[in-house]
C-alpha distance (Angstrom), angle and dihedral (degrees) to the residues before:
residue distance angle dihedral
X1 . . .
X2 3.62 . .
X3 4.07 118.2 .
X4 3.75 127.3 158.4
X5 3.99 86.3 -96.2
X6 3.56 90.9 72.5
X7 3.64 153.4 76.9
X8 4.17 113.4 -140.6
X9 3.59 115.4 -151.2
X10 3.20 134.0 162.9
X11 3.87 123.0 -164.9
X12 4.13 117.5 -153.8
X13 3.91 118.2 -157.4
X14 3.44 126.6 -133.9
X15 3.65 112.2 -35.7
X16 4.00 105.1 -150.2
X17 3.75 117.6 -164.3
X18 3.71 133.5 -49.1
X19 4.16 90.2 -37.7
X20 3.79 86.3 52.0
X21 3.83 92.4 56.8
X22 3.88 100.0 34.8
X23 4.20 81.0 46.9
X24 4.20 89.4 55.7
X25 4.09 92.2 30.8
X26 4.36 82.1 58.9
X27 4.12 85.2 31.6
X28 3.89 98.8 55.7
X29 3.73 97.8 35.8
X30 3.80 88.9 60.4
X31 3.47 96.9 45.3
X32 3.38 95.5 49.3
X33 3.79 89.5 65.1
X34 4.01 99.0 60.4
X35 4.35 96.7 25.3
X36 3.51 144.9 33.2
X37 4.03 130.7 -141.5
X38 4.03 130.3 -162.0
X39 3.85 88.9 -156.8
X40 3.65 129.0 17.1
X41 4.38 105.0 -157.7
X42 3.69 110.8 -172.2
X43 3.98 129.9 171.7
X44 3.51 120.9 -127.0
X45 4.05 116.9 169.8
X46 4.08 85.8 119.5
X47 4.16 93.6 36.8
X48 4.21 90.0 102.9
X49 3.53 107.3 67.4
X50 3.72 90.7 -43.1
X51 4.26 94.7 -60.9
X52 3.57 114.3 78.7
X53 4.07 129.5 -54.2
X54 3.49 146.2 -72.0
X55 3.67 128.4 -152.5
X56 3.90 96.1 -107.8
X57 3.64 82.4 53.5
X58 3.92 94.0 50.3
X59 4.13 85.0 46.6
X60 4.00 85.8 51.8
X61 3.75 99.5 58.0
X62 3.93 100.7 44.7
X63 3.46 90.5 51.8
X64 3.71 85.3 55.0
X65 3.98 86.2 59.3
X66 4.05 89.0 -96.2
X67 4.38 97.6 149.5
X68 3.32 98.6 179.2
X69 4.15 143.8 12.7
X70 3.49 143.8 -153.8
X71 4.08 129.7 -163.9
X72 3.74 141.4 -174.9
X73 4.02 142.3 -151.9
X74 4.14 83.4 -43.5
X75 3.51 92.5 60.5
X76 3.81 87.4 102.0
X77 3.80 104.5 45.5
X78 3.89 93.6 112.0
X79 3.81 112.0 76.5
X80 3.98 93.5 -132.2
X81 3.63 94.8 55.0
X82 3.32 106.9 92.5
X83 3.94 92.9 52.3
X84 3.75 89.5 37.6
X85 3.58 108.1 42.9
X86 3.76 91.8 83.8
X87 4.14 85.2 72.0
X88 3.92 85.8 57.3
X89 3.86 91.0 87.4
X90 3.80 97.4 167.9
X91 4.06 90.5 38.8
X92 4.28 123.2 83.6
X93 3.95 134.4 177.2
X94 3.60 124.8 -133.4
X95 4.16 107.6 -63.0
X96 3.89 94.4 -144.8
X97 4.43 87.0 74.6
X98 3.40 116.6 117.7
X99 4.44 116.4 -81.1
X100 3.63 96.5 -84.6
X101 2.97 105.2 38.3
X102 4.55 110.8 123.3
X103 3.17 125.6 -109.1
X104 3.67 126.6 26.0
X105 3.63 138.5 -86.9
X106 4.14 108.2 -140.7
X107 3.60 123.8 11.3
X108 3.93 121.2 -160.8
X109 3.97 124.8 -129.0
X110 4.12 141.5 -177.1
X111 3.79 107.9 -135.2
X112 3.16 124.8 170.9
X113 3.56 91.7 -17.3
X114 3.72 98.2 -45.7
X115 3.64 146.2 116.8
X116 4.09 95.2 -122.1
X117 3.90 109.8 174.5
X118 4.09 116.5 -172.9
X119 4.09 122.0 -157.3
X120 3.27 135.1 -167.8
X121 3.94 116.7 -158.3
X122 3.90 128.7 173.2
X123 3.90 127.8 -146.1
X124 3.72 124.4 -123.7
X125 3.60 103.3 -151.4
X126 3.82 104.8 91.9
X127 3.75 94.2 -4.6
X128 4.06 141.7 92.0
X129 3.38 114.9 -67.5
X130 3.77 114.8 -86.8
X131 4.02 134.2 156.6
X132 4.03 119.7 -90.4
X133 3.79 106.9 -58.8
X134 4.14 91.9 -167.6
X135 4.45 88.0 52.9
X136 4.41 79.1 42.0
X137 3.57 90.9 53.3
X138 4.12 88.2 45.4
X139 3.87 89.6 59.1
X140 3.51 99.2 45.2
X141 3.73 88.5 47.6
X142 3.87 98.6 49.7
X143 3.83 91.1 55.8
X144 3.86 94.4 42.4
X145 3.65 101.3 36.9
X146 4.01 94.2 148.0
X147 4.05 103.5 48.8
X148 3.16 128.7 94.1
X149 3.71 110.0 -100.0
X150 4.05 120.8 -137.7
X151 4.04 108.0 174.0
X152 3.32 122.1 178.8
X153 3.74 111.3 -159.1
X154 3.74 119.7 -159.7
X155 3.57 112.1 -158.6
X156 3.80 145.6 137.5
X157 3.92 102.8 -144.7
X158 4.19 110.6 77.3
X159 3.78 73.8 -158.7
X160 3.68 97.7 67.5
X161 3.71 95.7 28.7
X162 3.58 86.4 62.3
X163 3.88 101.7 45.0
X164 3.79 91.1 47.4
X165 3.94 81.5 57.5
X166 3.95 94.6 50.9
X167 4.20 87.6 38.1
X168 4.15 82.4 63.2
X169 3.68 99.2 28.9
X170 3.79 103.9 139.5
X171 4.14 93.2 10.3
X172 4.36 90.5 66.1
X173 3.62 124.2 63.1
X174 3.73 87.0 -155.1
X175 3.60 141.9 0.5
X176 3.73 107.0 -152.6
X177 3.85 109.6 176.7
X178 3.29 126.7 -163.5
X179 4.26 146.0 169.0
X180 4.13 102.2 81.3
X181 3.71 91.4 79.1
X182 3.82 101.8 -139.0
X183 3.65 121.2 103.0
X184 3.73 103.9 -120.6
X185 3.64 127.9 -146.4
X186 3.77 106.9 -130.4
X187 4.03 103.9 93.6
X188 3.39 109.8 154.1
X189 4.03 147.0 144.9
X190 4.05 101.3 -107.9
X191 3.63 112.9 -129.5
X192 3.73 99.5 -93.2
X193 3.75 91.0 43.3
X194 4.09 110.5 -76.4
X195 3.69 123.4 142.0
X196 3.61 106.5 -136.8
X197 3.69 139.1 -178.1
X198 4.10 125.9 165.7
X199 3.52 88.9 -146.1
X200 3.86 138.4 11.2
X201 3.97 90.9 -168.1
X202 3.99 130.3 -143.3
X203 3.50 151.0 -70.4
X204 3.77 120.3 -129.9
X205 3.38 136.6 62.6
X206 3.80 120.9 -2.1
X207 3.87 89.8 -163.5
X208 3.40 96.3 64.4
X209 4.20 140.7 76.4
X210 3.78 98.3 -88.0
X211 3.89 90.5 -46.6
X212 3.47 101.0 -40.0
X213 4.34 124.9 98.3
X214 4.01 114.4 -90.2
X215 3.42 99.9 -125.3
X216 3.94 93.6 59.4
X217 3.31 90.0 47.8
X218 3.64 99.2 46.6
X219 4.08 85.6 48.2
X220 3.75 83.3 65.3
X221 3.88 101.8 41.4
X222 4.18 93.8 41.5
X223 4.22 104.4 38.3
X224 4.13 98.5 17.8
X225 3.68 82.0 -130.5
X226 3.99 122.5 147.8
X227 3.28 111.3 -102.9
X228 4.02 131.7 171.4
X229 3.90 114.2 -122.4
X230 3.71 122.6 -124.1
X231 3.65 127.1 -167.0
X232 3.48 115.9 -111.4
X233 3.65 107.7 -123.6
X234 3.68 99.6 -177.0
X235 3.73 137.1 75.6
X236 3.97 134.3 32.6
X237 3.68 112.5 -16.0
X238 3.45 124.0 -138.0
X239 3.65 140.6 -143.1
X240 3.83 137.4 -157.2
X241 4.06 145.4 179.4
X242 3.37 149.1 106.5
X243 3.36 131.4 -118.4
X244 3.73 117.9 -151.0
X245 4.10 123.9 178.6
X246 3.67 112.8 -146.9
X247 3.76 134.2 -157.6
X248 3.71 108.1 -102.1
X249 4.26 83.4 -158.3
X250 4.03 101.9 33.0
X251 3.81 88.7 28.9
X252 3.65 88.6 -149.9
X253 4.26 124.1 116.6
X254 3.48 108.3 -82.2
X255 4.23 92.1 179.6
X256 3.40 135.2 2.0
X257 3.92 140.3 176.1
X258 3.60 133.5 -174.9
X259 4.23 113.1 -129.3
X260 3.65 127.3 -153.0
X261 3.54 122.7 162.1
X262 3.93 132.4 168.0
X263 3.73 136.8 -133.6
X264 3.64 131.1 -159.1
X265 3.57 122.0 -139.5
């Protein structure tokens, strides 16, 4: 539904492993046939082998048209990440870690003639320890009252997912959540004019346990035994976003629609 009224953007779930990336590779080529996006947002804490990223991964994903990216608590599952992220220009970690902490946690951008800024904020229910993401998401807002406001908010609890999204109903353009995998079926416009979803789901395999193989899950579920995930790299691949088209005037979504297509092998 593109016009010159509106922002395009389309925002990718987690991409897990090599299936997640050959999923959005197959994903964005298609698309790109039928549609047309200012700014492609994609989250990639399980893009690496399922656990975090590298920077030939990072390298990967922007060729594949990939602008921007957003990560979680697995952001720092490879060793050289925390010296390296800094290289990872067009990559941040959730805002709401501790001062200190590398990297950063929103980064602002002019598209199409407009002050776009993308957050990333993680949950506490569930999760590592981190500082309040709703007073985070305050003091990013009071600075950047005029941009348009992407979050992405990583969490485990639908419960918190969806009062963070009623805590910045009217101040977001779009709460896009993310980390649970499954593409959930509450998209809506919030009541003072939020998009919302609790989760935007994942790309990789669809035969597996939420990305990872069955019988490492299953290990887990039957014995309660420890047991390393791998990410299934067989099997139908799956892919999932939303695309939402935003007011470049009221900065609110105008349109959006939820996207999930399937592979075979």
């Amino acid at each position: 539904m593109r016009n010159n009224k509106t922002l395009e953007v389309l925002f990718i779930g987690d991409i897990v492993g090599r299936s997640g990336r050959r999923s959005a590779s197959l994903a964005l080529k298609e698309l790109s046939e039928t549609a047309s996006f200012d700014l492609v947002i994609a989250n990639v804490e399980n893009s690496a082998s399922g656990f975090g990223i590298t920077l030939n991964v990072y390298k990967e994903l922007r060729k594949l048209g990939i602008d921007f990216m957003t990560s979680g608590n697995h952001i720092w599952d490879k060793k050289d990440t925390e010296k390296e992220i800094e290289k990872y220009e067009n990559v941040i970690r959730p805002a709401n870690y501790p001062e200190g902490v590398p990297g950063i946690g929103f980064k602002t951008l002019e598209t199409e003639g407009v002050s776009v800024c993308i957050s990333n904020f993680m949950g506490r229910v569930f999760m590592p320890v981190s500082d309040c993401p709703f007073r985070s998401f305050d003091r990013l807002y009071e600075n950047q009252p005029d941009a348009v406001h992407l979050v992405d908010f990583h969490g485990e609890a639908t419960s918190e997912k969806m009062a963070f999204g009623l805590y910045t109903d009217s101040r977001a353009a779009a709460v896009c959540c993310t980390h649970t995998h499954v593409q959930t079926n509450d998209d809506r416009i919030l009541p003072k004019g939020t998009f919302y979803i609790s989760d935007v789901g994942m790309c990789g395999s669809a035969d597996s346990v939420i990305g990872t193989t069955y019988e490492k899950a299953m290990k887990r579920f039957l014995y309660s035994m420890p047991s390393k995930f791998d990410v299934e790299k067989k099997g139908t691949l799956i892919f999932n976003a939303v695309n939402l088209s935003i007011d470049k005037t009221t900065k609110k979504v105008v349109h959006f629609e939820k996207i999930k297509k399937y592979y075979g092998e």
